[in-house]
TORFI-951310 format. One record per residue (C-alpha): residue in one letter; y, z, x. Coordinates in steps of 0.05 Angstrom, whole numbers, always signed. Example, Ala and Ser with C-alpha at 12.3 -4.5 7.8 and 13.67 -1.06 7.14 Angstrom:
REC;r;y;z;x
REC;A;-90;+156;+246
REC;S;-21;+143;+273
***
This chain:
REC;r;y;z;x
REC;X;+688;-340;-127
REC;X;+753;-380;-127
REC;X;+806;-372;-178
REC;X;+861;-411;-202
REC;X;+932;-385;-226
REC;X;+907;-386;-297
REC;X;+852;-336;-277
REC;X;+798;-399;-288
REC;X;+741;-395;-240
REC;X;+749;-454;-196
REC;X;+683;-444;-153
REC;X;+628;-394;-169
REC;X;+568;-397;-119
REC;X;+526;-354;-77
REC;X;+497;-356;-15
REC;X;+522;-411;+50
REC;X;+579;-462;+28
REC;X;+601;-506;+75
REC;X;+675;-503;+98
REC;X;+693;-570;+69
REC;X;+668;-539;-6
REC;X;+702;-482;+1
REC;X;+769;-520;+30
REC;X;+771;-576;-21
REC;X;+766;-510;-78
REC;X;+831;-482;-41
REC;X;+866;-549;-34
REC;X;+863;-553;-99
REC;X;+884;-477;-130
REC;X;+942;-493;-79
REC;X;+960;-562;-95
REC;X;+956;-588;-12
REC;X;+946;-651;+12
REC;X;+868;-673;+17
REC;X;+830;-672;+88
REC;X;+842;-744;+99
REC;X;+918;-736;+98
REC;X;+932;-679;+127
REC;X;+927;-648;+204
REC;X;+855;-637;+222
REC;X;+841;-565;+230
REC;X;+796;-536;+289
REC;X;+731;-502;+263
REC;X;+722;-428;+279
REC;X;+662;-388;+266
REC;X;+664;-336;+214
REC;X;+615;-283;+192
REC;X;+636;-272;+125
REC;X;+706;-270;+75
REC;X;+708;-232;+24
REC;X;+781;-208;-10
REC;X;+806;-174;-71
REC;X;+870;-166;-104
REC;X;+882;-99;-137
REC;X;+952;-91;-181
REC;X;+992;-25;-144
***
């Protein structure tokens, strides 16, 4: 699941996404530049991310 700064869920899926699903989601919680107009970025192989933000 992606999140915006409201707290709205931006992308909710399970299972494989592919990188450019999950970057477009991030571009856009982050307000960046699309694909097309930015550097291209070198593909790495990852197993899995998970994160979670906890208040202190």
């Amino acid at each position: 699941m992606i999140f915006d700064a409201a707290g709205e869920v931006v992308l909710n899926q399970v299972g494989q996404l592919s990188y450019e699903r999950i970057d477009d989601k991030m571009r856009q919680v982050f307000d960046l530049l699309p694909r097309s107009e930015s550097v291209e970025l070198r593909r790495r192989p990852i197993n899995e991310v998970n994160s979670e933000l906890v208040a202190d």
